[in-house]
KOLPATI-803927 format. One line per field, with one value per residue (C-alpha): residue in three letters; y, x, z. Coordinates in steps of 0.05 Angstrom, whole numbers, always signed. Layout:
<sites>
rest <- (Ala/...) $
v <- (Y/...) $
u <- (X/...) $
w <- (Z/...) $
</sites>
This chain:
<sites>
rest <- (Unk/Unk/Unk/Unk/Unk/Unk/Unk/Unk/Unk/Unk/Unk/Unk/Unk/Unk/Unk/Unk/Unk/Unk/Unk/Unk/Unk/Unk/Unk/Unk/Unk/Unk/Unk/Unk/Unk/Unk/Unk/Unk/Unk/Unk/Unk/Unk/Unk/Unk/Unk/Unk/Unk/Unk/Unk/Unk/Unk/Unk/Unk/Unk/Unk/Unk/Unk/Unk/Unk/Unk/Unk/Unk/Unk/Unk/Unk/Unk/Unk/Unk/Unk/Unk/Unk/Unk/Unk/Unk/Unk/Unk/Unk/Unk/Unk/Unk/Unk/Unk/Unk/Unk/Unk/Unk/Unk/Unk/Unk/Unk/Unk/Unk/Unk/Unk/Unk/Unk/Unk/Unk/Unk/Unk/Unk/Unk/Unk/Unk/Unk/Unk/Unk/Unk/Unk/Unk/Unk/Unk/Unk/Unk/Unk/Unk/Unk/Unk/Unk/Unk/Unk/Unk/Unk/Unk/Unk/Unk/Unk/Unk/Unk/Unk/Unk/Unk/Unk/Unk/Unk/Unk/Unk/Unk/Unk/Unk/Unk/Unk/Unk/Unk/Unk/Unk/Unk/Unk/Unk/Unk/Unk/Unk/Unk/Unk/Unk/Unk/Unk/Unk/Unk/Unk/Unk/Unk/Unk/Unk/Unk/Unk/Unk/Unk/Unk/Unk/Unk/Unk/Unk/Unk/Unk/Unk/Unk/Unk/Unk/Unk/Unk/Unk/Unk/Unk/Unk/Unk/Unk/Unk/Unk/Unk/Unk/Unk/Unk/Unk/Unk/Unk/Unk/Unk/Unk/Unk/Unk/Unk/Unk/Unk/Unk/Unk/Unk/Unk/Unk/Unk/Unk/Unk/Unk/Unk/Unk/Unk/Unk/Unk/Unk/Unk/Unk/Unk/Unk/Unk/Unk/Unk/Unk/Unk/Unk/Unk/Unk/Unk/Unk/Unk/Unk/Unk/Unk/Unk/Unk/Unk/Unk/Unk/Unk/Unk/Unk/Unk/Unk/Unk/Unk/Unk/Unk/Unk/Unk/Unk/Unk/Unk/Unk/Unk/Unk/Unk/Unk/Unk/Unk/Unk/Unk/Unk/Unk/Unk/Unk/Unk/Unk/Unk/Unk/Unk/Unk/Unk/Unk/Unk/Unk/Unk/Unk/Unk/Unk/Unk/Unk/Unk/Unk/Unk/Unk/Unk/Unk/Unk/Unk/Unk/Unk/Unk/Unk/Unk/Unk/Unk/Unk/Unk/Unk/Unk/Unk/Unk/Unk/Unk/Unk/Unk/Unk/Unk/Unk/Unk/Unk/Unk/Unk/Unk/Unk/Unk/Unk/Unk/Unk/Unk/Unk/Unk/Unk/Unk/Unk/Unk/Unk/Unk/Unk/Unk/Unk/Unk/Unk/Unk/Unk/Unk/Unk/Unk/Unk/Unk/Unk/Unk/Unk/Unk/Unk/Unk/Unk/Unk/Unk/Unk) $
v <- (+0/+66/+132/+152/+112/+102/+191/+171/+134/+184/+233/+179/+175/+257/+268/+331/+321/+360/+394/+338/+290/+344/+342/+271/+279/+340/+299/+230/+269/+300/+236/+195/+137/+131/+99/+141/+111/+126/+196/+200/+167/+213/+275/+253/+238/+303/+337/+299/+315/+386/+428/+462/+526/+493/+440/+479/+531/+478/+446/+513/+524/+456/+471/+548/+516/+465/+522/+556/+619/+672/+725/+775/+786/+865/+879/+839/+880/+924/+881/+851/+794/+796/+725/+675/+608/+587/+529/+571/+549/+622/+649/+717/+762/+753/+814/+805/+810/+880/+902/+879/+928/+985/+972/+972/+1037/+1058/+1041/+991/+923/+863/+791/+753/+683/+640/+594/+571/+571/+508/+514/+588/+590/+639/+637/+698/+661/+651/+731/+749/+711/+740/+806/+787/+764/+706/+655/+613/+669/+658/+688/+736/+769/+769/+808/+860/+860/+874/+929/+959/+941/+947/+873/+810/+739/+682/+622/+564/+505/+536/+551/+492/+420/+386/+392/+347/+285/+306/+333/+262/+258/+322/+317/+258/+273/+345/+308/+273/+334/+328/+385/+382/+419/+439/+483/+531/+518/+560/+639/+614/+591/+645/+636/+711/+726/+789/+821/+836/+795/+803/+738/+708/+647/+608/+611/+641/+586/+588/+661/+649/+589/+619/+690/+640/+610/+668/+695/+636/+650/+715/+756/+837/+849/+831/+812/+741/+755/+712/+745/+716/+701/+663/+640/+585/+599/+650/+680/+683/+747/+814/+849/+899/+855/+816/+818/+807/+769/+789/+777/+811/+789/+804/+886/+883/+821/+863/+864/+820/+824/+840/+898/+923/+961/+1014/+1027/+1053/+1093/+1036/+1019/+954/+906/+850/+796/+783/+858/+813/+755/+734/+681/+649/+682/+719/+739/+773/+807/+843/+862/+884/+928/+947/+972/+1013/+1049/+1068/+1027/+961/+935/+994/+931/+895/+969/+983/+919/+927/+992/+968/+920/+970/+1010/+960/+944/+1009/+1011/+941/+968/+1032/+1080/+1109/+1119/+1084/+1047/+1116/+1156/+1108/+1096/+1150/+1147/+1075/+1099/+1154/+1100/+1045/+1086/+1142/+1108/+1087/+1007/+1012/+1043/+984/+925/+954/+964/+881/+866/+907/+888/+813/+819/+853) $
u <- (+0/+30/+37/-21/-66/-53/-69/-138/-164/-151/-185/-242/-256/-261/-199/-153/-79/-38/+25/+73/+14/+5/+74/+76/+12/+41/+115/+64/+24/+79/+114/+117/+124/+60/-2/-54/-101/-80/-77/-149/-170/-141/-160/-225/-226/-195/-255/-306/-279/-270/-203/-191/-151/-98/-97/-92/-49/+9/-6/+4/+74/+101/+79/+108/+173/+174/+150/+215/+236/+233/+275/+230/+233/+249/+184/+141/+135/+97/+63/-9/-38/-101/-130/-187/-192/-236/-285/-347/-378/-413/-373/-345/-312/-236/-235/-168/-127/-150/-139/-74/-60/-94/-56/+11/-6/-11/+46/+23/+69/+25/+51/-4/-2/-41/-64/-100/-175/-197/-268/-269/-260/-212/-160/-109/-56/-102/-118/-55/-20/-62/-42/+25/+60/+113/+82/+151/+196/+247/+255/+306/+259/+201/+239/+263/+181/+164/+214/+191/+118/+100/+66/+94/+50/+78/+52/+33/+60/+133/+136/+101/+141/+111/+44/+65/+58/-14/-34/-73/-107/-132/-146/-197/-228/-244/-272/-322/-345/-299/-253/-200/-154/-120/-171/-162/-97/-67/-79/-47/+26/+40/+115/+129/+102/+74/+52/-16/-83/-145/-172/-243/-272/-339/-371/-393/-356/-295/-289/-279/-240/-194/-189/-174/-116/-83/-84/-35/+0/+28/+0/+11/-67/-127/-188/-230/-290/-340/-399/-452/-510/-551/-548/-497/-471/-419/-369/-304/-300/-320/-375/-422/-479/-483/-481/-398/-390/-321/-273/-202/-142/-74/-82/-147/-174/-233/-267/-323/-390/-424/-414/-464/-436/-490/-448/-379/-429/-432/-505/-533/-515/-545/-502/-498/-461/-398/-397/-337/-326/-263/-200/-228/-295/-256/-204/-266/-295/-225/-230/-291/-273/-208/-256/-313/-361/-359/-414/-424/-436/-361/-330/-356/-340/-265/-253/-279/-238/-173/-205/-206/-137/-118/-146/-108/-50/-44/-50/-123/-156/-217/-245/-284/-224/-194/-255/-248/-165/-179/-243/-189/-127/-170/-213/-162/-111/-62/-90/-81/-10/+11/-21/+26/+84/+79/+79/+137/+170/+162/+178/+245) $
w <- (+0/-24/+30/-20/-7/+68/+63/+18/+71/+122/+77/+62/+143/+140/+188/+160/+136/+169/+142/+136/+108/+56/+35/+33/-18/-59/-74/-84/-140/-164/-173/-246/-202/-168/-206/-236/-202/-136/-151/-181/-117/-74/-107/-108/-29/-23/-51/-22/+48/+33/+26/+86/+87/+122/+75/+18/+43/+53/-17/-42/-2/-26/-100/-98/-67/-126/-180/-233/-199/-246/-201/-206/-112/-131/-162/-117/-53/-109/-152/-157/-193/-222/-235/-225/-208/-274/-267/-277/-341/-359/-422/-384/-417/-399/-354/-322/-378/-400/-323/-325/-382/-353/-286/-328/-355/-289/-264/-222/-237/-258/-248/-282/-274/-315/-378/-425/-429/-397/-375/-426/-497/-487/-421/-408/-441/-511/-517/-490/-547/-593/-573/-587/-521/-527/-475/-482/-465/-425/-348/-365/-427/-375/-318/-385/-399/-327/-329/-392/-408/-329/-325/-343/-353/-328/-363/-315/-345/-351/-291/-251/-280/-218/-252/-308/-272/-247/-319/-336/-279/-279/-343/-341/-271/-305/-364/-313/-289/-214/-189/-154/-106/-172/-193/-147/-138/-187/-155/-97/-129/-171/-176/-179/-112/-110/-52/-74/-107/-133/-137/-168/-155/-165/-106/-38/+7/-33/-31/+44/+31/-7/+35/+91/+50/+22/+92/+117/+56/+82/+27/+44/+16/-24/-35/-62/-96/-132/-178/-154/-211/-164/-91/-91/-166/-184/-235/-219/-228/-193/-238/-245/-272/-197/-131/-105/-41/-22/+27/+44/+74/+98/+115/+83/+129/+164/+87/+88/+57/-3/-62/-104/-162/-165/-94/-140/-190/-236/-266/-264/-327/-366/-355/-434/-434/-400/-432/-481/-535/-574/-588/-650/-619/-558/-596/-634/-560/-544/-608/-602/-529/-543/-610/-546/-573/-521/-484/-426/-374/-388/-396/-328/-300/-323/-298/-230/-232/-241/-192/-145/-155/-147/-72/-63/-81/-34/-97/-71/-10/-37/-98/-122/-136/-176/-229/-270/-280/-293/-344/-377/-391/-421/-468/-485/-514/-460/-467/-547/-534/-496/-534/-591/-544/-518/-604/-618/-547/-560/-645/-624) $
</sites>
C-alpha cells in the first residue's frame, strides 16, 4: 500500500492532513512513479472531504517551493496579480487581462499568472498571445518585460514541471465533471510572488476558503471575490452585472461582505453585456472597447476591476477615486499604446 493511499483513507474517514501528510501527498502526485489511479483516488477523497484552508495553504507552499523561480523578488513587494480560479462554465468576458493592461499603464506592476482557457473559450494566455506576447519566453525576457511594459504573464505550465505528472489525472477527472484541489490551486502559487491579489472564484464558500488561505499565505493584501449570478452559483470574477461576495485578507482582512456596483457609480448590467467568446470573438470586443463602442456593462465591469486594484494596491484611499483614472487609460488610448508596445517588445 503506497503513502497515497494510506493519506486517501484518512481523507475517506473525514480526518484533516496535516502539514507533513500534505507534503507527503504534494511529492506522491507529483511523482511519475506513483499509479494514476492512486492519484485519481485521492484527489477525489480530497474533494469529497473538503479542502480546508490549512490543507490547501500547505499544498500551495510545497507547489510554490517546487514552482521555476523567475527572479522577479524586486518587483514583488509592489506588484499585484489579477486572476481567477476558472471552473465557472458562464462564457465571461476575460476581464483580467485588460486590467492587467490598464494597471501597467498605471504604473502599477502586474505579475499575471495564468493559462489557457480550460473551462473558457478563451483563457489569459489565448488573448494574450493574440495580442502578441511570447508565452515561451524565457525568465530573463520576462523580468526585461516587467521592467519595460510594467506587467509581465507568467505562463503556468513553464513555470510549474511538478504539474506534469498530475496533468492526466486532472485531465480525465475534469472530463467527468470532478474538481479538484487543482482548480483553485493555481492563484495561490503564482511563482512571482507578489505582494498583492485580486482573486475570483466560483462561489460564496470558496471566496472564504480561499481569503482563509491566502491569509496563511502571508499575502501583504487583497481581496477574493466571486460574482454571484444566483445564490450558490458564481463567476469568478468581480462584476457589475451581480451581486460580489467578497472577502479581504492580509491588511485588508476586516473586508467582508457583499458589493453592489450601483455602490462605486456603476449601473446595473445585463449579464450578456460581459460575456466573451473564442479568441477571435474577444479580440473584436477588445476592439470594439479601445474604438468606445464596447458593451457599457463589461466596460464598467473592467474599470472596476482596475479601480479595485488600485485601492489594493495603496495607490487610492478608496475604490471611487480610482474609477475615473482607470475609465481615462483604457478608453483614451493608454490600453491601445501598450497592446502595440507588448507586439513590438516581444517581435524585437
Amino acid at each position: 500500500m503506497s503513502d497515497l493511499t494510506v493519506l486517501t483513507a484518512k481523507l475517506t474517514a473525514r480526518q484533516e492532513l496535516n502539514p507533513a501528510e500534505v507534503g507527503e501527498a504534494a511529492k506522491a502526485l507529483a511523482s511519475p512513479e506513483v499509479p494514476d489511479a492512486d492519484k485519481a483516488a485521492f484527489l477525489v477523497a480530497f474533494s469529497d472531504k473538503g479542502e480546508s484552508p490549512d490543507e490547501i495553504a500547505a499544498f500551495a507552499a510545497v507547489f510554490r517551493n517546487l514552482a521555476v523561480n523567475p527572479g522577479m523578488e524586486m518587483w514583488a513587494p509592489r506588484a499585484v496579480d489579477i486572476v481567477g480560479t476558472g471552473g465557472d462554465h458562464l462564457g465571461g468576458f476575460n476581464v483580467s487581462t485588460m486590467v492587467t493592461l490598464v494597471l501597467a499603464c498605471a504604473g502599477v506592476p502586474v505579475m499575471k499568472h495564468g493559462n489557457r482557457g480550460v473551462t473558457s473559450k478563451c483563457g489569459s494566455a489565448d488573448l494574450l498571445a493574440a495580442m502578441g506576447y511570447n508565452l515561451a519566453a524565457p525568465p530573463e525576457k520576462l523580468r526585461l518585460a516587467l521592467n519595460q511594459l510594467g506587467y509581465v504573464f507568467l505562463f503556468a505550465p513553464n513555470f510549474h514541471p511538478a504539474f506534469k505528472n498530475v496533468a492526466a489525472v486532472r485531465k480525465e477527472l475534469g472530463a467527468a465533471g470532478r474538481r479538484t484541489v487543482f482548480n483553485f490551486l493555481g492563484p495561490l502559487i503564482n511563482p512571482g510572488r507578489p505582494a498583492h491579489a485580486l482573486v475570483g472564484t466560483i462561489s460564496e464558500p470558496w471566496v472564504l476558503t480561499l481569503a482563509d488561505t491566502m491569509a496563511r499565505l502571508d499575502s501583504k493584501a487583497g481581496i477574493v471575490v466571486a460574482g454571484m449570478v444566483d445564490a450558490s452559483h458564481g463567476i469568478d470574477e468581480l462584476t457589475t452585472a451581480t451581486v460580489n461576495r467578497v472577502r479581504g485578507f492580509g491588511s485588508l482582512a476586516a473586508v467582508d461582505g457583499h458589493w453592489n456596483g450601483r455602490e462605486f457609480g456603476f449601473p446595473l448590467a445585463p449579464f450578456s453585456e460581459i460575456q466573451g467568446g473564442d479568441v477571435p470573438t474577444s479580440m473584436h470586443i477588445v476592439e470594439e472597447i479601445l474604438c468606445g463602442r464596447g458593451p457599457r456593462g463589461l466596460v464598467d465591469t473592467i474599470v472596476y476591476n482596475v479601480a479595485v486594484a488600485l485601492w489594493i494596491v495603496g495607490r487610492h484611499a478608496w475604490i471611487k477615486e480610482g474609477v475615473e483614472p482607470a475609465r481615462q487609460l483604457l478608453l483614451g488610448g493608454a490600453v491601445r499604446a501598450k497592446i502595440a508596445a507588448t507586439r513590438e517588445f516581444f517581435c524585437s
